[in-house]
Backbone bond lengths (Angstrom), bond angles and torsions (degrees), N, CA, C in turn:
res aa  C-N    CA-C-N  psi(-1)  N-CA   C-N-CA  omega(-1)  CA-C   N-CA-C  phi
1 X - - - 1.453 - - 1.529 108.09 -
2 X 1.242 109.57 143.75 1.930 113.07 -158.82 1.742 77.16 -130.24
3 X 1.388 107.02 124.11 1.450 127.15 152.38 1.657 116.01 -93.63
4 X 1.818 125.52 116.25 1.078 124.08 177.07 1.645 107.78 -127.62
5 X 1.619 111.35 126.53 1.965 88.89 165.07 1.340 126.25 -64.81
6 X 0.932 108.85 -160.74 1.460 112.88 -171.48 1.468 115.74 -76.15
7 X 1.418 118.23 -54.86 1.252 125.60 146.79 1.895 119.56 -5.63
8 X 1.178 106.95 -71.57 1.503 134.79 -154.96 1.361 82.93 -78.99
9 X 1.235 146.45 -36.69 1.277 135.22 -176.92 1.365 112.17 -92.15
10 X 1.569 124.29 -18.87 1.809 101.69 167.99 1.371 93.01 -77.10
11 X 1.150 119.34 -61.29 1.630 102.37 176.94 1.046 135.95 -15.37
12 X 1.293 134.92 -56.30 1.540 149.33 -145.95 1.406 106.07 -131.68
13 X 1.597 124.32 9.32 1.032 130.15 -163.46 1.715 125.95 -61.77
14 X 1.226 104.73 -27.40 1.719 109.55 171.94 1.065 120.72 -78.37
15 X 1.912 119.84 -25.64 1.534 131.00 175.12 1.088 99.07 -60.37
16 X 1.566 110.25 -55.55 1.455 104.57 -158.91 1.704 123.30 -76.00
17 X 1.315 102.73 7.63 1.751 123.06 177.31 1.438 80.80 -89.94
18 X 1.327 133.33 -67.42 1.231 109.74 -150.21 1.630 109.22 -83.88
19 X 0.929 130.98 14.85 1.292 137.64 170.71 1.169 113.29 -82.22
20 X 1.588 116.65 -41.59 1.623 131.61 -177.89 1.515 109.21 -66.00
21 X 1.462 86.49 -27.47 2.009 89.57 -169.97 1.125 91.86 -81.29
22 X 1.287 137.85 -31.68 1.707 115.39 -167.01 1.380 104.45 -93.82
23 X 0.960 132.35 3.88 1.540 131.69 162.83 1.317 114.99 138.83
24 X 1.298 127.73 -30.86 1.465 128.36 179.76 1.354 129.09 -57.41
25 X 1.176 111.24 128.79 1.662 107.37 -162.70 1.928 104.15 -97.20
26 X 1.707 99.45 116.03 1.904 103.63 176.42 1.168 101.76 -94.02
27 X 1.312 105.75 158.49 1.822 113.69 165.99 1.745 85.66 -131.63
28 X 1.449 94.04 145.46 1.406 115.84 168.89 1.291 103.90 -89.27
29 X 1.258 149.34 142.75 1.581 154.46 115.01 0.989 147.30 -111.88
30 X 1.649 112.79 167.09 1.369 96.69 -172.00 1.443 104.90 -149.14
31 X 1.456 116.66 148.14 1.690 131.74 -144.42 1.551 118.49 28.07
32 X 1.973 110.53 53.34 1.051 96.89 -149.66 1.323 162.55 171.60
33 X 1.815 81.62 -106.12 1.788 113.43 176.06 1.277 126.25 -123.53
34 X 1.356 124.49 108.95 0.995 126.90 178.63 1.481 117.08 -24.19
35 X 1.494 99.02 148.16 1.612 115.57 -174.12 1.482 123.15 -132.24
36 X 1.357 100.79 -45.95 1.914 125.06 -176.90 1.695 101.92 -129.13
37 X 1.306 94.91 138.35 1.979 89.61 155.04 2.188 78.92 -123.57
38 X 1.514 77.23 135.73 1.545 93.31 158.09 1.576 118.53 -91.11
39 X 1.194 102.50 156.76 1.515 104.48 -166.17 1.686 112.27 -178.73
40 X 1.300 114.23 135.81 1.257 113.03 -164.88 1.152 118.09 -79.31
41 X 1.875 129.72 152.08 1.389 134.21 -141.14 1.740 74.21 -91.32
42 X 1.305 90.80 164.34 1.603 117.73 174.71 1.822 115.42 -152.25
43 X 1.200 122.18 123.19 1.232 144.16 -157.95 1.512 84.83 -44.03
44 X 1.533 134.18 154.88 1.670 123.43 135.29 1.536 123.56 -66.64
45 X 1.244 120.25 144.79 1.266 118.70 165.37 1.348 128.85 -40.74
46 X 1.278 148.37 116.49 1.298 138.83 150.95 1.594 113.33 -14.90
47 X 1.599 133.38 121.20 1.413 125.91 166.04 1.833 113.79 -31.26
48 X 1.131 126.78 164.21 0.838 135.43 -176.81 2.012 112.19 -91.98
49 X 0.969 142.68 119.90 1.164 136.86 -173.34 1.663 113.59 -110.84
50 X 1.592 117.65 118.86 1.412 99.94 172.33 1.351 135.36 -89.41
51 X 1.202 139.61 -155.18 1.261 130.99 153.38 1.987 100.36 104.10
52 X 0.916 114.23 4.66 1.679 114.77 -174.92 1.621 117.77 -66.60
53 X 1.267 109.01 -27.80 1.730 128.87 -178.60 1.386 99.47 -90.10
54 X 1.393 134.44 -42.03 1.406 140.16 179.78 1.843 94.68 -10.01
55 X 1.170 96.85 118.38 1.846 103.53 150.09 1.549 94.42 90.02
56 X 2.086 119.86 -2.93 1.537 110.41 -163.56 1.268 114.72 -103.66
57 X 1.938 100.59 -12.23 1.301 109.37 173.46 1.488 119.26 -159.40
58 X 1.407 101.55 152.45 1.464 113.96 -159.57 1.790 106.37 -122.86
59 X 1.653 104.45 135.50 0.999 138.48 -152.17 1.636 100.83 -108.98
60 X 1.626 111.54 128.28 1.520 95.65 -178.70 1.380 121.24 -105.07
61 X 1.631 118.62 142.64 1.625 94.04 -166.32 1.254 133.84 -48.04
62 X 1.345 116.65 -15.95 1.442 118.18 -168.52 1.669 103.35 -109.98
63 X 1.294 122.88 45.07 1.296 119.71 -170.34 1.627 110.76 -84.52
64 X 1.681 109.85 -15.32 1.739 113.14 -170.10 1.695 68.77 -95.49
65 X 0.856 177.03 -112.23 1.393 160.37 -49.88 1.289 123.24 -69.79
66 X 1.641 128.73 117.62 1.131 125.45 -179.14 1.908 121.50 -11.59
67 X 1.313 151.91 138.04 0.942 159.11 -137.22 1.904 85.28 -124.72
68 X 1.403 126.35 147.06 1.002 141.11 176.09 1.639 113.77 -66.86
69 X 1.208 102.96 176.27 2.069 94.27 -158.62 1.658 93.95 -88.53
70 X 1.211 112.73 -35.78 1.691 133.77 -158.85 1.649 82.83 -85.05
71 X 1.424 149.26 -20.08 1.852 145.20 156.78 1.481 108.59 -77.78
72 X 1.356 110.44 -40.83 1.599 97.34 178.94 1.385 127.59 -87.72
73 X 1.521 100.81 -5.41 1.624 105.04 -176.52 1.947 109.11 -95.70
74 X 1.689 117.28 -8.49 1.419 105.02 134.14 1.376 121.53 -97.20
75 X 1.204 143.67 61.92 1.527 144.91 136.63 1.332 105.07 -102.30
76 X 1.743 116.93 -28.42 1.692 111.29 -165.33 1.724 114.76 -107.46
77 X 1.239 102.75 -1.54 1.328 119.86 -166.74 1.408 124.76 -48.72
């Protein structure tokens, strides 16, 4: 982690882009105290869409159905 003031970063400002890109994490500050961490842009995810399994799996009606006495008596044991 690279601490620079504000100063030191218009100055040095393209190093310190390419520093961020190769992995190093800057914080800008000032009198100090941190202000910015620079850090390289990253695309957003595409939303998430459901429905991909549709038609891949099948559910049986009685699947919430009470659990047998001889299944619940190892969970309570």
């Amino acid at each position: 982690m690279q601490v620079v003031n504000i100063h030191e970063a218009k100055t040095n400002f393209s190093k310190l882009i390419k520093e961020a890109l190769s992995g190093d994490e800057i914080i800008i500050a000032k009198g100090g105290k941190p202000l910015i961490r620079l850090t390289p842009y990253k695309d957003e995810l595409p939303p998430r869409k459901g429905g991909q399994l549709k038609g891949m799996m099948k559910i049986s009606k009685d699947f919430d159905a009470p659990l047998p006495d001889n299944v619940l008596k190892q969970f309570y044991n």
